[in-house]
C-alpha positions, 0 to 999 in steps of 0.5 A: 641981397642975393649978390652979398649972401653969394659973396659970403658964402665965396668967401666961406669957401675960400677960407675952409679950403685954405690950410692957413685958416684951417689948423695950425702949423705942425710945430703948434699942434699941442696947443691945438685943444687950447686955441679950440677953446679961446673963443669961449673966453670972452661968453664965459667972462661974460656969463661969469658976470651974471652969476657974481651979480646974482651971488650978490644980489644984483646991488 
């Protein structure tokens, strides 16, 4: 257990340091607040399904 938590935090490590994974490309930074906002995208739809089951009652 200890050799596997040690290899994510390695892990970790190497992809906060590494520029690719970090930002994106000066060329994209406009789109910068859109792509913060996309991995919400799929918790919304799925909340969003809740609330449409609850309009209708849950039938």
């Amino acid at each position: 257990m200890p050799v596997m938590f040690n290899i994510f935090l390695d892990d970790a490590f190497i992809h906060s340091n590494n520029p690719f994974f970090g930002k994106l490309p000066e060329a994209y930074a406009i789109s910068d607040p859109i792509v913060d906002v996309m991995p919400i995208i799929p918790v919304l739809s799925f909340l969003l399904a809740f609330v449409w089951q609850a309009a209708v009652s849950f039938r």
